[in-house]
C-alpha positions as CSV (number, residue, x, y, z in Angstrom):
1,X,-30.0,72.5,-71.2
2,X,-31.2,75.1,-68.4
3,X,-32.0,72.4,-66.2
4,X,-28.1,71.4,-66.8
5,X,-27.0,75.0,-66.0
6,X,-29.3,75.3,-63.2
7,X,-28.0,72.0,-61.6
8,X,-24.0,73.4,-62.1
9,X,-25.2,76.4,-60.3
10,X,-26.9,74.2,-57.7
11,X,-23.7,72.3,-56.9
12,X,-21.2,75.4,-57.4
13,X,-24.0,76.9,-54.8
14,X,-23.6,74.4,-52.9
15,X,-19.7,74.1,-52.7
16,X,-19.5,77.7,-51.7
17,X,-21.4,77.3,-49.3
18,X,-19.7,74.2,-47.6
19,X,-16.5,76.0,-48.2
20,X,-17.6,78.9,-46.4
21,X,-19.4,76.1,-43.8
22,X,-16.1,74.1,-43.9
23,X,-14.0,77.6,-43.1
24,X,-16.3,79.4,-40.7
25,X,-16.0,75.9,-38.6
26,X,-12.4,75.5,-39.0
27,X,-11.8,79.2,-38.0
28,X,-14.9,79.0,-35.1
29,X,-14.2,75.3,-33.8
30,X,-10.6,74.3,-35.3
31,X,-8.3,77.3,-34.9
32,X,-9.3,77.3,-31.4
33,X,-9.4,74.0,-29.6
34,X,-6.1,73.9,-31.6
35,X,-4.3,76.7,-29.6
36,X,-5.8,75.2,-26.7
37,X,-4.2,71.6,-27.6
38,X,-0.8,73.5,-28.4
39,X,-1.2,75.4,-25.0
40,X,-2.0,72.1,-23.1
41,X,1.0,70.0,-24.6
42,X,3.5,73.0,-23.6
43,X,2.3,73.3,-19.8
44,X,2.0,69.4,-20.1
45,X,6.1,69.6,-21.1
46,X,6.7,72.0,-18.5
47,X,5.1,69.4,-16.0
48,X,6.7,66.5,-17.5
49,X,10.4,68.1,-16.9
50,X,9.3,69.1,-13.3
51,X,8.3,65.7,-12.7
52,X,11.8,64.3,-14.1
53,X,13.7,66.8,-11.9
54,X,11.7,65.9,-8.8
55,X,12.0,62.0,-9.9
56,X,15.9,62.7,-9.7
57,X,15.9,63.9,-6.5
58,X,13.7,61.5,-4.7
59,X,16.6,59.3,-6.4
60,X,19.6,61.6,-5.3
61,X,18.1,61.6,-1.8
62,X,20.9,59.4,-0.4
63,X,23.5,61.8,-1.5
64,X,21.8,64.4,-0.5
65,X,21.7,63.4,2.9
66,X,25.3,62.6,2.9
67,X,25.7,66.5,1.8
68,X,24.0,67.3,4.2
69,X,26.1,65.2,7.0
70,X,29.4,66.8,5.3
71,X,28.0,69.9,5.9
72,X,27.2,69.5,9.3
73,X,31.0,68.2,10.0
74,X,32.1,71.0,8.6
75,X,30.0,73.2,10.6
76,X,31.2,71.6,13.4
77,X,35.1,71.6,12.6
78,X,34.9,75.2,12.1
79,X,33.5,75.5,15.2
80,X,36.4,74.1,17.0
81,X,38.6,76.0,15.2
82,X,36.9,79.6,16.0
83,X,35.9,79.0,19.6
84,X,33.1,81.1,21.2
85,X,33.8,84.1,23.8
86,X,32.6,81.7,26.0
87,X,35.5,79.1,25.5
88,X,38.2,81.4,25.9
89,X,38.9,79.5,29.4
90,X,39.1,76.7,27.2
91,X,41.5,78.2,25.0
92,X,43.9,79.1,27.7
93,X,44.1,75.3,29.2
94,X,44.7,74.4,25.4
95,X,47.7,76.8,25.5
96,X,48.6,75.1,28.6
97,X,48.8,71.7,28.0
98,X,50.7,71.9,24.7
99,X,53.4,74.1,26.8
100,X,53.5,71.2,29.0
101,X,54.1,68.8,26.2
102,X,56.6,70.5,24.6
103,X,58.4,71.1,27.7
104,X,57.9,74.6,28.2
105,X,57.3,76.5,32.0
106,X,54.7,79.1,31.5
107,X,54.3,82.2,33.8
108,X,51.9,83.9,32.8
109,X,48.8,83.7,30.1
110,X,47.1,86.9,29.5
111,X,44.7,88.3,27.4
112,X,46.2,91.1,25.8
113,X,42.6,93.2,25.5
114,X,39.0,91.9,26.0
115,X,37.0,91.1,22.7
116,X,35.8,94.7,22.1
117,X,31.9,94.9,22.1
118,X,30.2,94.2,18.8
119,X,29.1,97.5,18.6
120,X,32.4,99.2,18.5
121,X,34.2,96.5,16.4
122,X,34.1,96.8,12.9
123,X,36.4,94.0,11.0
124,X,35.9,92.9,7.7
125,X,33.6,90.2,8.3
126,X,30.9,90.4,11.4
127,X,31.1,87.0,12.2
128,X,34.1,86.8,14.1
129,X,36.7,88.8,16.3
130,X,40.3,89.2,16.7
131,X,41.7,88.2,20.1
132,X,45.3,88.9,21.3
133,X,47.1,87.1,24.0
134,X,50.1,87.3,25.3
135,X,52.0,84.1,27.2
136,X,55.4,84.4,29.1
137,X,57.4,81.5,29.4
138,X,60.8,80.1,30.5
139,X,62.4,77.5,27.9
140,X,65.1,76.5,25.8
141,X,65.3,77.0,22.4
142,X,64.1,73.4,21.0
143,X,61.3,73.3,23.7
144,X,60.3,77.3,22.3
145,X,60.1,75.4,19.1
146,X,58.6,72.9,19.6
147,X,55.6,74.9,21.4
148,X,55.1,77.3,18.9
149,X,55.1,74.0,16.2
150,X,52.7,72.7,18.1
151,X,50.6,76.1,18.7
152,X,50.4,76.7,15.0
153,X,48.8,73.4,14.3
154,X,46.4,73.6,16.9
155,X,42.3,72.8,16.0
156,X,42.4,76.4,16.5
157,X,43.0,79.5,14.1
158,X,46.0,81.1,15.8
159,X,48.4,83.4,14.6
160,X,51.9,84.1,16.4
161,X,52.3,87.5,15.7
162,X,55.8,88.6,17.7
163,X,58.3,86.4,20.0
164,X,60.4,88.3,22.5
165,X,63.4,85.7,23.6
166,X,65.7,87.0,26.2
167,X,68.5,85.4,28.0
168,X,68.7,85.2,31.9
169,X,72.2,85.4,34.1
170,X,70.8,82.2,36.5
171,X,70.5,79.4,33.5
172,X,72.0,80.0,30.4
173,X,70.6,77.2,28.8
174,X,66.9,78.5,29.6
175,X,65.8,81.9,28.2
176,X,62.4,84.3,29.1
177,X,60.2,84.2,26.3
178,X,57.2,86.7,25.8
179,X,54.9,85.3,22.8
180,X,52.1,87.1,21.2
181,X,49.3,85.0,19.6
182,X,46.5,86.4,17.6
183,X,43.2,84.2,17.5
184,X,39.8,84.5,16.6
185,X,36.2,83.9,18.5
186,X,33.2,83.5,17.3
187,X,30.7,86.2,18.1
């Protein structure tokens, strides 16, 4: 009977101890390599997403590029609409020629003031100026409206800001106009 009780305390010895053998190497071995495997598979998600994304936009590229080409036409609209100080010349022959298509003499084109330097100008937005020009002209009234028709629809942002229309003794049917026109250039 002792040797009975002697082998139960043998084998409860024993399952203590691989107990304690069975939690010291699931706290020391498990736990750990665990955590590692849970960190691994999170930065492997992270990964995997970046891949997709990246995978999406090597597929997108095409519409990319034709985003990018929009954008570029754009650009370059604009442009034409908000000439340079530079083009100002340009801007006056503009004026010119649709005075000659609508039938309209001019007399004089004059810039009203030069483009102030950036230094003393401070509008709203920094990327642009305000440039006032004054024409005098010698026309009817359907040929006046027709020019200023066709000055408001220019590729160019301009603004007629007064019209001064007076008659004249030699030809009634003609009248001396004075226009103001407000336009911008790019700085």
């Amino acid at each position: 009977m002792t040797d009975s009780k002697e082998k139960q305390k043998i084998y409860i010895l024993a399952a203590i101890l691989g107990i304690a053998g069975l939690v010291l190497y699931s706290s020391l071995l498990l736990r750990p390599q665990f955590a590692k495997f849970i960190a691994r598979n999170k930065e492997f998600s992270i990964i995997k997403e970046k891949v997709k994304s990246g995978e999406a936009l090597v597929a997108n590229e095409t519409a990319i590029r034709r985003q990018y080409e929009n954008f570029v036409k754009q650009a370059e609209y604009l442009e034409k609409r908000l000439p340079g100080q530079d083009q100002v010349s340009s801007l006056l022959e503009d004026f010119s020629n649709v005075a000659e298509s609508s039938g309209v003499k001019i007399l004089r084109i004059k810039p009203l003031e030069e483009p102030a330097p950036l230094v003393k100008q401070k509008p709203a937005n920094n990327s642009y100026a305000e440039f006032p020009i004054l024409i005098e002209a010698r026309a009817g009234y359907h040929q006046l409206g027709a020019f200023v028709n066709k000055l408001e629809t220019m590729d160019r942002f301009i603004r007629v800001t007064d019209i001064d229309v007076a008659g004249t003794d030699k030809d009634p049917r003609h009248h001396d106009i004075k226009i103001r026109i407000l336009t911008y250039v790019l700085r």
